[in-house]
N, C-alpha and C positions, 0 to 999 in steps of 0.2 A: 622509504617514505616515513618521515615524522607523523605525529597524531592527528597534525591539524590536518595535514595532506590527504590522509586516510579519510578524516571525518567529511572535508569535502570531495573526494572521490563517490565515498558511500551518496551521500548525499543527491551529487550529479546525476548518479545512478537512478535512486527512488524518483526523481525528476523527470527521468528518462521512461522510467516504469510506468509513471502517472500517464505521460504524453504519448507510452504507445496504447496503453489501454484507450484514452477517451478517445485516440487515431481509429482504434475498431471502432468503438461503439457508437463514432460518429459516421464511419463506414458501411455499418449496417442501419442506419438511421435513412442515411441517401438510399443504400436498395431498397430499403422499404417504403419511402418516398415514390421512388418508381415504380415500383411494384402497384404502388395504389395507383400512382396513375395509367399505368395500363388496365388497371380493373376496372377503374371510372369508364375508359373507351371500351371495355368487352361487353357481350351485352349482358341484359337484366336478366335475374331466376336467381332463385332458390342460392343454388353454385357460386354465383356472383356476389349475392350477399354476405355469404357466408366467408367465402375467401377476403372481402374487405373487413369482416369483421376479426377474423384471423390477422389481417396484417393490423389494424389498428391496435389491439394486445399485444402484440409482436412489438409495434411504436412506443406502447407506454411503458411497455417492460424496458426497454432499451431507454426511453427517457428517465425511468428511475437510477438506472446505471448510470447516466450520467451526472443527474443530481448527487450519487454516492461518490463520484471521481472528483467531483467539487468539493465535497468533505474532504477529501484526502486530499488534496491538493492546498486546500485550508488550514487542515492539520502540518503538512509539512511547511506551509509559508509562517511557521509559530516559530520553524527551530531557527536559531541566532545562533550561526556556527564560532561566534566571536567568544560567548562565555564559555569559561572555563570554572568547571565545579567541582569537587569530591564528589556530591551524592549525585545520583542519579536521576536524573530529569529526561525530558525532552528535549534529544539531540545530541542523547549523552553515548558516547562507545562504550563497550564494558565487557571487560573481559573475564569469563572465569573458568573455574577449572574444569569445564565440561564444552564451553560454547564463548563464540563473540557474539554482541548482541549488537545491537545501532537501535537507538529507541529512536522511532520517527513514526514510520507506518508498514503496513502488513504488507513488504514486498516480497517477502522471501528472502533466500540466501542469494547472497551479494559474492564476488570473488574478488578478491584485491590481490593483489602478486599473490593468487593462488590460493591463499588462506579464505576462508570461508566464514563470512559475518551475515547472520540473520536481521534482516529488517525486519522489528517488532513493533507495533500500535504500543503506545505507552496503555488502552486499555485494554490490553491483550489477559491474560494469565499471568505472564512472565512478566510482562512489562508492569503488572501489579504488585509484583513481588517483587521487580528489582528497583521497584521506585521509592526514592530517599536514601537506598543503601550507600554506603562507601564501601572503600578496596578493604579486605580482612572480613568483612561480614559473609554473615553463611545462610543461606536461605534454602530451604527446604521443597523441591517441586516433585509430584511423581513418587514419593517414599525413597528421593534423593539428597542426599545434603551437596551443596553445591556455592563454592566459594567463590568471593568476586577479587579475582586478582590486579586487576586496575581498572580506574574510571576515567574518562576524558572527556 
């Protein structure tokens, strides 16, 4: 696989990542939907109220997860897999003598023909540090010196 190949693999992926998270949380949204509606039809007391007011907490938590899947979904519709940079930005691959990184958003590690590249938030830690670098530079994380071997 070429760069580009990879970057859009990665990329596919974090897409893939975003759509099955909001697939849950849009999943337990519906249970909890029905849930309250069988509470509505059980009858009143003390129990009753208490279990709807348990599912509605339950509702708003899960609506904030999905306001946050929006951010991230937001964030990744920024990267323009077309430019090509030295330094390091959003959407940038980057390899160095410790790790791959893919600056995009916080998916975790990704596996391409088996090699192993982390999905980082550019306002991660890392992603703080390897942002505006280019290849040769050495950036320091952990009481680590750690070199950026190439950028794409």
């Amino acid at each position: 696989m070429n760069h580009q190949e990879i970057k859009l693999e990665l990329f596919t992926k974090c897409k893939q990542w975003i759509a099955n998270r909001r697939n849950k949380v849009e999943t337990v949204i519906a249970d909890i939907m029905e849930s309250l509606e069988d509470e509505t039809k059980s009858s009143a007391g003390d129990k009753h109220e208490t279990g709807r007011a348990m599912l509605q907490i339950d509702r708003e938590q899960a609506g904030e997860q999905l306001k946050e899947i929006g951010k991230i979904e937001d964030a990744l519709s920024k990267i323009d897999l077309k430019i090509k940079s030295q330094y390091v930005r959003l959407g940038s691959v980057v390899h160095t003598s410790t790790n791959r990184f893919f600056i995009s958003v916080s998916a975790g590690e990704i596996k391409i023909e088996g090699r192993p590249y982390y999905a980082i938030a550019l306002a991660s830690p890392m992603g703080q540090l390897l942002l505006s670098k280019k290849k040769g530079d050495v950036i320091r994380f952990r009481e680590s010196d750690i070199t950026i071997t190439s950028v794409y």
